[in-house]
C-alpha positions in Angstrom: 1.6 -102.3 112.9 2.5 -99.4 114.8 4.8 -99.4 118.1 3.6 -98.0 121.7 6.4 -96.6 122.9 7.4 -96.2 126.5 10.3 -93.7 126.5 12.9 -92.2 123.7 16.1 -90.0 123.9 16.1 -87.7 121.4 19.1 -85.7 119.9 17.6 -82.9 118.8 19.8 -81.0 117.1 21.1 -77.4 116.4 18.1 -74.8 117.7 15.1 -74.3 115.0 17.6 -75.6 112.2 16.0 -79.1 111.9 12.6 -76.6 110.6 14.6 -74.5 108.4 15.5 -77.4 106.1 19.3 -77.6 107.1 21.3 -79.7 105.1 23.2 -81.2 108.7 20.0 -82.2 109.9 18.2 -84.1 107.1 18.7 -87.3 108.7 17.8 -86.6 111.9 14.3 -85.2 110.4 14.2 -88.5 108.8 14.7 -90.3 111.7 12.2 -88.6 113.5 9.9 -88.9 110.8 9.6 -92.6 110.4 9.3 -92.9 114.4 6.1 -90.5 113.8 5.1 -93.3 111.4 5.9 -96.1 113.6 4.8 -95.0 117.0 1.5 -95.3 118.2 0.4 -91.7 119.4 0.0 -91.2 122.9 -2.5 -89.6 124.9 0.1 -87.1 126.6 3.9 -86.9 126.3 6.7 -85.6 129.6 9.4 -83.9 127.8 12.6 -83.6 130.0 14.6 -80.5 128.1 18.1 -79.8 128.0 17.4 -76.2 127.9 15.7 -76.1 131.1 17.4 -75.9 134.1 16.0 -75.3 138.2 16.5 -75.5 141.6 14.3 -76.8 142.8 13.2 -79.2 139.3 10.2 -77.1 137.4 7.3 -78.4 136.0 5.3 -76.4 133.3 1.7 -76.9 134.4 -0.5 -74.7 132.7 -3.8 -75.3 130.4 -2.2 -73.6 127.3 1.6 -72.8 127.3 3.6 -70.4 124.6 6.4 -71.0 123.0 10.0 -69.7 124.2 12.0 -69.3 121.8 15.7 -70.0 123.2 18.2 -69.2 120.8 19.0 -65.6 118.6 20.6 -65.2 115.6 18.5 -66.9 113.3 15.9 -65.8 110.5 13.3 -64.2 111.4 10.7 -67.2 110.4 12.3 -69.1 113.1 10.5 -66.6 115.5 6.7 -67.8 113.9 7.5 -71.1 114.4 4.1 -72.3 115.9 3.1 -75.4 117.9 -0.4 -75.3 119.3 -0.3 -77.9 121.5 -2.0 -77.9 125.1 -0.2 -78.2 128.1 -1.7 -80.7 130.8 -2.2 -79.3 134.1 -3.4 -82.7 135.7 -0.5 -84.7 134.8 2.2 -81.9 136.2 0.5 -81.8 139.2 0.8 -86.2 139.6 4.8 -85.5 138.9 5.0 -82.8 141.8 3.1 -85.1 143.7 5.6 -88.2 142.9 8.7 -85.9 143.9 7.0 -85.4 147.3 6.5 -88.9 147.8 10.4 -90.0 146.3 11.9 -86.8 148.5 12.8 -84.3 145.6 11.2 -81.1 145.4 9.2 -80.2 142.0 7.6 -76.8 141.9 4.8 -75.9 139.1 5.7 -73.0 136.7 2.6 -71.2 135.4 4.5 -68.7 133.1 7.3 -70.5 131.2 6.5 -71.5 127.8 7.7 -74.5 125.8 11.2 -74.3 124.6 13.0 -75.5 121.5 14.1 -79.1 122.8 10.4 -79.6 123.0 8.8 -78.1 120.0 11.2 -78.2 117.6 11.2 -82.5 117.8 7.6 -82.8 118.5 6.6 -80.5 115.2 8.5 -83.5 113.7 6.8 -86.5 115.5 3.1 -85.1 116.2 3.1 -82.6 113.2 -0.9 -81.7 114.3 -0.1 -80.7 117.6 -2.6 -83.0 118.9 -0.8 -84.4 121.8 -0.9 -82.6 126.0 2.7 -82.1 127.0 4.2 -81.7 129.8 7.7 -79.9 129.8 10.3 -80.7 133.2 13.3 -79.3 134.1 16.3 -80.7 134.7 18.0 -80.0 138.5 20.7 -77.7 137.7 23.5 -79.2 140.1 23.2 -81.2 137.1 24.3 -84.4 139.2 24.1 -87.6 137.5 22.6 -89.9 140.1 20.2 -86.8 140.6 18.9 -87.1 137.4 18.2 -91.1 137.2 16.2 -90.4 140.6 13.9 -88.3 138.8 13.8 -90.7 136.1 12.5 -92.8 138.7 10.2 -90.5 139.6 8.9 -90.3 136.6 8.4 -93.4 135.8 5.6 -93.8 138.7 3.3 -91.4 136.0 3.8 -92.9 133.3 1.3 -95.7 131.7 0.3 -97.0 128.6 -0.7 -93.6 127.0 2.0 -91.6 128.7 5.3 -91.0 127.0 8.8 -90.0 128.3 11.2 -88.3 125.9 14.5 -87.2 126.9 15.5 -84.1 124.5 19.1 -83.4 124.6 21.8 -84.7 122.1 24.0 -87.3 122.6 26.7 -85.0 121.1 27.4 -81.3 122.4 30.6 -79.9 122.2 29.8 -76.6 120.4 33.1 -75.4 119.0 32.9 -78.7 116.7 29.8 -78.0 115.1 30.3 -76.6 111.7 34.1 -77.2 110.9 35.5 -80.6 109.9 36.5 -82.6 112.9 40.1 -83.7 113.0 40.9 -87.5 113.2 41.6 -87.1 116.9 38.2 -85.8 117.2 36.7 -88.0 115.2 38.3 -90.8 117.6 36.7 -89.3 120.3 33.4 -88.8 119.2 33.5 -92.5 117.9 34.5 -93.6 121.4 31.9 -91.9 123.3 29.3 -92.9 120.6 30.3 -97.0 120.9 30.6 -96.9 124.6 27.3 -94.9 124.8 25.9 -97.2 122.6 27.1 -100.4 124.4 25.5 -99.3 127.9 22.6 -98.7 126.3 22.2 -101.8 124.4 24.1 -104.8 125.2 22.3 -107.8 126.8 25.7 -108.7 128.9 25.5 -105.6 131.3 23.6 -106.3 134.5 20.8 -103.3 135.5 23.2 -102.2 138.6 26.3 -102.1 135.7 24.3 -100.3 133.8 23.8 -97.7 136.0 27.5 -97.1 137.1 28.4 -96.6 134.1 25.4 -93.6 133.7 26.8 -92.2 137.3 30.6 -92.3 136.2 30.1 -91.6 132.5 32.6 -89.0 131.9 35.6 -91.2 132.8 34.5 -92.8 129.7 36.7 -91.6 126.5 35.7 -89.0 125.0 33.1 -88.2 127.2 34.4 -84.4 128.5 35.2 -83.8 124.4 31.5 -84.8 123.7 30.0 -83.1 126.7 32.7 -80.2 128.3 28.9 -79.4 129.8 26.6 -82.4 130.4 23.5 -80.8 130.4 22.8 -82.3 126.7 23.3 -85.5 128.0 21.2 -85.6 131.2 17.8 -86.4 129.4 19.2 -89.4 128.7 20.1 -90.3 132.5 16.3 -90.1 133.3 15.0 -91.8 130.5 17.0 -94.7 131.9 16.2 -93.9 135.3 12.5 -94.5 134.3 12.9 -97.9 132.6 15.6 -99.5 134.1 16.5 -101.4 131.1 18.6 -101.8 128.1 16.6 -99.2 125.0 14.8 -101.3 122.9 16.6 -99.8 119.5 19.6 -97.8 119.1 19.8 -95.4 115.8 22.8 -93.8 114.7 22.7 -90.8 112.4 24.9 -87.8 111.7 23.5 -84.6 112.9 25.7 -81.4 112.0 28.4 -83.4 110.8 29.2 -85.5 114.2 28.0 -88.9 114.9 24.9 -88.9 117.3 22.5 -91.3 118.5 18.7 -91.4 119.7 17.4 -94.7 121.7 14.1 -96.0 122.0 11.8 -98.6 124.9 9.2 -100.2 123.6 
């Protein structure tokens, strides 16, 4: 019996690698793949991207979108990459709508295409490109309570054939990514990974606990060595600022040779 799910925080992992068949990312393809099999399939999907930042927050709101493809360096066939799927003009305009009505200003972009923290996980999950999306930005003061206001926001869009999914990674310190990581590293990804983990999960945290630990994250160990930048991590601020709950199910997976997480409300 398959699963309607409400929102999911996806680490997403290394540009258009996860496509390219690399060896780091095998589990986090098989993750995604067996939440393709388990998830019912919605009628449209709101991607918050880490790879999209605005001031004011953006919304992509055309019929048909392209594809931007934000990275360089890699093989040419990760400039084909194609993912057909149509964009969902009636839906952007509901979640400029809902930032006029919660305070927050959310402009429409009608030339932006789709960018790699949206297709490169949804070519995983909805393979047939069947599926409107959305794409928002994130606010780039890239403030924490910001981001679990628009969450919020969010949230007053979504129903039963709507899903959110955060795309970031719970993981992004860059100059750790291919090389071993030393034990103090290791530590420190560890920490950050249990206490991330722990907020997102445990039953013994109160909703208003919950959320200071979100706002004042990076006094948490480890945090500043798992995120010198926290763009990566901000996805997962507004999925929790839309549900307003402990996830549902916690997975933990290597990606790239770090441990990483993705979370799930059902």
């Amino acid at each position: 019996m398959s699963t309607k799910a409400k929102a999911l925080f996806i680490s997403h992992g290394g540009g258009p690698l996860p496509l390219l068949g690399e060896p780091g990312h095998a589990e986090m393809v098989k993750t995604l793949q067996q939440l393709s099999h388990q998830l019912e399939k919605p009628k449209a999907i709101i991607v918050v991207s880490a790879h999209w930042e605005a001031e004011p927050i953006e919304v992509i709101s055309q019929e048909q979108p392209s594809l931007y493809y934000d990275y360089y360096g890699f093989p040419p066939e990760s400039y084909e990459i194609q993912y057909p799927c149509k964009g969902n003009p009636e839906l952007a305009q509901k979640v400029i709508k809902a930032g006029e009505a919660q305070g927050i200003a959310i402009k429409a972009n009608l030339e932006r295409g789709f960018d790699h923290g949206l297709f490169v996980p949804m070519k995983i999950l909805f393979p047939e490109a069947d599926v409107s999306c959305i794409q928002v930005s994130l606010n780039s003061n890239l403030d924490a309570q910001t981001h679990l206001k628009l969450g919020k926001i969010l949230k007053s869009v979504l129903d039963d054939d709507v899903l959110l999914i955060g795309s970031g990674f719970s993981f992004h310190n860059m100059r750790s990514f291919f090389k071993p990581q030393s034990h103090e590293e290791i530590e420190l990804n560890m920490a950050f990974e249990n206490w991330l983990t722990e907020t997102m999960t445990s039953p013994h945290l109160s909703e208003e606990e919950r959320r200071t630990r979100f706002i004042e994250w990076d006094a948490t160990k480890g945090a500043r060595y798992c995120h010198p930048r926290e763009e990566h991590l901000l996805p997962l601020h507004v999925c929790y600022g839309a549900m307003q709950q402990s996830a549902s199910r916690a997975m933990r997976l290597p990606i790239l040779g770090v441990s990483s997480s993705m979370y799930l409300w059902s």
